[in-house]
N, C-alpha and C positions, 0 to 999 in steps of 0.2 A: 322789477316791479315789486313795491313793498306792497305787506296786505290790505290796507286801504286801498291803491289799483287795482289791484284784484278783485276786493269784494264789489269794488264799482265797476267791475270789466264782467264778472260773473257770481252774480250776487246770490245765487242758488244755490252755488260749493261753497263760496264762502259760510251762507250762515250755515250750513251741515260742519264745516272745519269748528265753526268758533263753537257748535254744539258740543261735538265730540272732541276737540280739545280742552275745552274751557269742563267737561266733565270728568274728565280725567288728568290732565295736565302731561299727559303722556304724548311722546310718538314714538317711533319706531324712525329712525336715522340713518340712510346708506351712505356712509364713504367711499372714498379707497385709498387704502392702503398703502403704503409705499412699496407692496411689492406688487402691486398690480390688481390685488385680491379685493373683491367687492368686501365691506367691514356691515355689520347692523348691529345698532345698539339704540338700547332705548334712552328716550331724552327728555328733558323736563323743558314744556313750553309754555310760553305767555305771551298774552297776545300785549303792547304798550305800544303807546302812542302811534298805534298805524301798522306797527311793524310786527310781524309771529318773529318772535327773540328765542335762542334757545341757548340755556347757560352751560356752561361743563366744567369740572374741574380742572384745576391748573393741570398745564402738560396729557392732560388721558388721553390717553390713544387718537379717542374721535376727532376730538380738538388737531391734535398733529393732522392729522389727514386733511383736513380742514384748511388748515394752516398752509399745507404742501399742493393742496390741489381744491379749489373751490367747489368744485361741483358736487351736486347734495341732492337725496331722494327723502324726503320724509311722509310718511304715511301715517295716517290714525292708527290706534292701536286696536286689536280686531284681537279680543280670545274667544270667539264664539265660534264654532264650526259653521254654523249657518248663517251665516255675518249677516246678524237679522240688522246692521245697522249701516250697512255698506262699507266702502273705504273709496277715503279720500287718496291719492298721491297728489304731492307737489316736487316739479322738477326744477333747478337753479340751482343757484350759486350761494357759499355762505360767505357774508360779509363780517369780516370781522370788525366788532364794535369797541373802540377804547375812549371813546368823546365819552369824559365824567359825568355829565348830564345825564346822557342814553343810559349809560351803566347804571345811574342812581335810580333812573325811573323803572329799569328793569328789576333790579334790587326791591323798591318799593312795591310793585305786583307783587313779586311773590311772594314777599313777608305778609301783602292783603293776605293771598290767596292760603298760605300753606302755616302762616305763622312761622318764616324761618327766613332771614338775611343772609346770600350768598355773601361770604367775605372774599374780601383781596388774600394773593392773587386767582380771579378764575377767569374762564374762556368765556366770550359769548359774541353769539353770531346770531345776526338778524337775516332771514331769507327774502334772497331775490327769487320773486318767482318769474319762471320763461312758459312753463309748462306745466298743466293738470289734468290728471284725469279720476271718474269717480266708473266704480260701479258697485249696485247693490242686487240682492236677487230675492229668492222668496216670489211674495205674489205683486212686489213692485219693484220691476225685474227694470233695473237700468244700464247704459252703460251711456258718458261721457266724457268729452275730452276738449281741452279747451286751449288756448296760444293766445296771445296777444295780436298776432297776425289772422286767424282765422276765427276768433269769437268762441264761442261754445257749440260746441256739434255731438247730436244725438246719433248717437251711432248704432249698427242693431246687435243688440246683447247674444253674447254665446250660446245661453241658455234657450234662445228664442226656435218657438215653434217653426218648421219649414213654412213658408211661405208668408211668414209674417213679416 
């Protein structure tokens, strides 16, 4: 499911994603590795034509992993102890993008956004999403999780009071 299905399957994560992506341009990226090892690196993303795209340099590491095994964890990027802003995960697949068109539109975001044109050759992978979950805490203590098969479901947060 690209990000357009999602933001219409669960429109609540979505606009928290496109907040805290679209203000930092960051995420936080899980691979794995060829040797079995979970990888995290941070990754530069933009939301085009529907789709959260995310670029990487020719050949780096993430990219291989990617390349070798599809499945992908990306998260908002969180440096605050008290994640006064929650996090988002998305679980899926990365698709890798080489239709010139995709690549140009993705290219053109980011030159908007950052003032800077990824040149040929680099990696870029648009996310399928299967899977989400969000939680925030503080005094708007959340936890969600969402699928495609089961909709969004409010689930009760760690932090919560017995009997709540």
């Amino acid at each position: 499911m690209n990000w357009a299905e999602f933001a219409a399957s669960a429109p609540e994560l979505a606009r928290f994603g496109e907040e805290r992506i679209g203000a930092t341009t960051l995420v936080l990226l899980g691979t794995i590795r060829s040797d079995g090892w979970p990888r995290i690196s941070p990754c530069e993303a933009y939301f085009v034509d529907g789709e959260l795209m995310l670029g990487m340099m020719w050949r780096s590491k993430k990219a291989l992993d990617l390349l070798r095994d599809r499945r992908i964890t990306v998260t908002t990027a969180q440096a605050d102890r008290n994640a006064q802003f929650g996090d988002l995960k998305l679980y899926g697949m990365g698709v890798d993008i080489r239709d010139e068109a995709r690549r140009k539109a993705h290219a053109d975001v980011q030159e908007k956004a950052i003032n800077w044109r990824p040149t040929e050759p680099y990696h870029l992978f648009a996310v399928d999403i299967l899977r989400a979950g969000f939680i925030s805490f503080g005094t708007d203590r959340r936890l969600l999780r969402w699928s495609a098969e089961s909709g969004l479901e409010e689930l009760r947060h760690p932090d919560a009071a017995q009997g709540e």
